[in-house]
N, C-alpha and C positions, 0 to 999 in steps of 0.2 A: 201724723197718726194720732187719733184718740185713744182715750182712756178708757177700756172697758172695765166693769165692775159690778159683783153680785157681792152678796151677802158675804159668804165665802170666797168665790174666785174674782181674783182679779187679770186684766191684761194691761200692763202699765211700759209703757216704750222705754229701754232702758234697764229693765227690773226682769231679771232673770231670760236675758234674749228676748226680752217682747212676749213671752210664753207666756200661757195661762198657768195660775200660780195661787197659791193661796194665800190669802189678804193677809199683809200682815207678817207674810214669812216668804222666802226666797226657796221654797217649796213645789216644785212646779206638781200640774196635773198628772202631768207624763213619769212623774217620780210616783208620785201614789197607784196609777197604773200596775207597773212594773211592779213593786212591792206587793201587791194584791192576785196579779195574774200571775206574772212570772215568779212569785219568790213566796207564794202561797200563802202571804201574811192577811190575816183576817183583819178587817177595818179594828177591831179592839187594839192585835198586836202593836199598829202600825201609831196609834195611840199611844200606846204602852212603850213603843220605844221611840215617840216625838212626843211628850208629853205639854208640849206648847199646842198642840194639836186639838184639836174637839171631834168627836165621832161627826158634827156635823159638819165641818171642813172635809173630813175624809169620803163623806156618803156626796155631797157637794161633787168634788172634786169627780168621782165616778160616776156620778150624772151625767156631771158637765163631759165625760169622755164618753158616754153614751151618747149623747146627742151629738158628739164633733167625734166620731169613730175614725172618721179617715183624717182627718186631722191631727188629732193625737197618734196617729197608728205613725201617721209621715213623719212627725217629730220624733220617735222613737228612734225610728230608721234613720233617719237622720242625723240622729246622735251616736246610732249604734257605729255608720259610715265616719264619722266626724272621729271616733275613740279610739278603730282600727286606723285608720289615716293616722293619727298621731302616733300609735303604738308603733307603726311601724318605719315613722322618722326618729324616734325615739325608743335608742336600744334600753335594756334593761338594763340597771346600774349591776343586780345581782348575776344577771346571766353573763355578765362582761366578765365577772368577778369569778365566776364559777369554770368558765371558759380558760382564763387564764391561770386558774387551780390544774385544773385538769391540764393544759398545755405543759407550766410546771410539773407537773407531778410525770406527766409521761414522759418531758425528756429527764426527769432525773431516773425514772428506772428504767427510762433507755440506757443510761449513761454507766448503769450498776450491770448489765449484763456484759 
């Protein structure tokens, strides 16, 4: 597999899944995406809280998901499938913790009546 590469985004085998990503940082497209559509942050914010960042990496980046819509759209889902898959081989440390609260807690005021 070659090495794709713009100004901003890169695709480098190895480097962030193969994903398109921005040069220079382990940033993927599909993160700037998400932060922009889903999470309503304006290219400034996303700036303002990656400050390694350049507005033109970020406007870059949303190009580049424009012109690869279903491409990026797969990789999304894909990750979204990949996070529920783990979540659900992997119990919560807190929900285990809260479960056995609550377990304790009911047989001891079982035990009080």
């Amino acid at each position: 597999m070659q090495s794709i590469s713009t100004e901003h985004i890169s695709i480098t085998p190895g480097m962030c899944g193969g994903k398109p990503h921005i040069k220079g940082h382990r940033i993927r497209v599909q993160d700037i995406v998400i932060w922009h559509e889903q999470m309503k942050m304006s290219p400034d914010e996303i700036v303002y809280h990656y400050p390694s960042l350049t507005l033109g990496d970020v406007y870059a980046a949303l190009a580049y998901y424009h012109d690869n819509l279903d491409e990026i759209r797969q990789q999304i889902r894909d990750s979204e499938v990949y996070v529920q898959e783990l979540a659900a081989k992997t119990p919560s440390i807190l929900e285990r913790k809260l479960k056995l609260i609550d377990v304790t807690t009911t047989a001891k005021f079982k035990q009080n009546l």
